[in-house]
N, C-alpha and C positions, 0 to 999 in steps of 0.2 A: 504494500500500500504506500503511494507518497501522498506529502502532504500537501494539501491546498491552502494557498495563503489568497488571502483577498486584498487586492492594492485598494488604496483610499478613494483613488479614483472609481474602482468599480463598487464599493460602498456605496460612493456619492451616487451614481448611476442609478443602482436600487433603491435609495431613496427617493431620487426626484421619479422613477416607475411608479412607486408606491402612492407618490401624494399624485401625481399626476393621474392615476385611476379610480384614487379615492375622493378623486372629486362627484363623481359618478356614482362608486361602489366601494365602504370600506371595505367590504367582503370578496370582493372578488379582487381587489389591490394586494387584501392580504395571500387570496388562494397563487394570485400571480406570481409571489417573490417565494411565497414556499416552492413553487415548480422550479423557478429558476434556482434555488438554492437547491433541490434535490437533485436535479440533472446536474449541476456544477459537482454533486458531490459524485457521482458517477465516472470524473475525471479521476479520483482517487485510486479506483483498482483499474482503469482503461486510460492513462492519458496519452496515448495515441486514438482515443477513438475518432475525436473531432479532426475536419480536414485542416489540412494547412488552408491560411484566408490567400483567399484570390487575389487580395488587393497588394499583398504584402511579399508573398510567395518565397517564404522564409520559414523551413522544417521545423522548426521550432515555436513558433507563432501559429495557433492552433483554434479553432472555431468548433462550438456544439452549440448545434441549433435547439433552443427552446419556445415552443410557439413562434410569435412576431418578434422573437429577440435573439441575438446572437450574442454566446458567450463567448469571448476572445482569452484565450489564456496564453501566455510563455511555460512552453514545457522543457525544464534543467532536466534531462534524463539521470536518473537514478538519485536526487535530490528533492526536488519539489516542483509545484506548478504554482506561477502566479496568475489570477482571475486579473487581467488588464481593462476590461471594460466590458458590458451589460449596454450593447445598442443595437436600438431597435432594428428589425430586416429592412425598413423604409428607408431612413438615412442612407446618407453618403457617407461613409466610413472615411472619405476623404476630409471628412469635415469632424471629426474626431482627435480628440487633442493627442491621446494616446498615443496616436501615431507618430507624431515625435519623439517619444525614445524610441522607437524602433528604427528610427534612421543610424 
């Protein structure tokens, strides 16, 4: 098993998911972040499972789709995986700050 860290950026992410649905629905804001937090944790015993991101095309730079959202993690093999960012399928991932340390 490794371990999943969560960067602050992809906290902040879940957060604004959160109030951003619960403007609508607290109940389905909260069933939203349990998903994406359960599929994140699925990285744990599989993280090769997500594709490498198309945008980035970097082995290591790693994507698991959950519903309308994509998980972006960095996978250190035999170390740990960091959760880089929680963005929506809609966006432009070009427009993702994130993408900055990956240069």
């Amino acid at each position: 098993m490794i371990k999943v860290i969560w960067t602050g950026r992809a906290l902040s992410d879940l957060e604004d998911i959160r109030d951003y649905i619960a403007k609508d629905s607290d109940k389905y804001a909260r069933l939203t972040i349990e998903k994406l937090i359960n599929t994140a944790r699925l990285i744990e015993n599989h993280p090769l499972a997500g594709r490498i991101v198309p945008e980035i095309n970097i082995e290591e730079i790693r994507e698991i789709i959950s519903g309308n959202y994509r998980i972006i993690y960095h996978y250190q093999p035999k170390s740990h995986v960091y959760i880089l960012t929680v963005h929506h399928g809609s966006g432009l991932l070009s427009n993702n700050p994130f993408l900055d340390k990956t240069k």
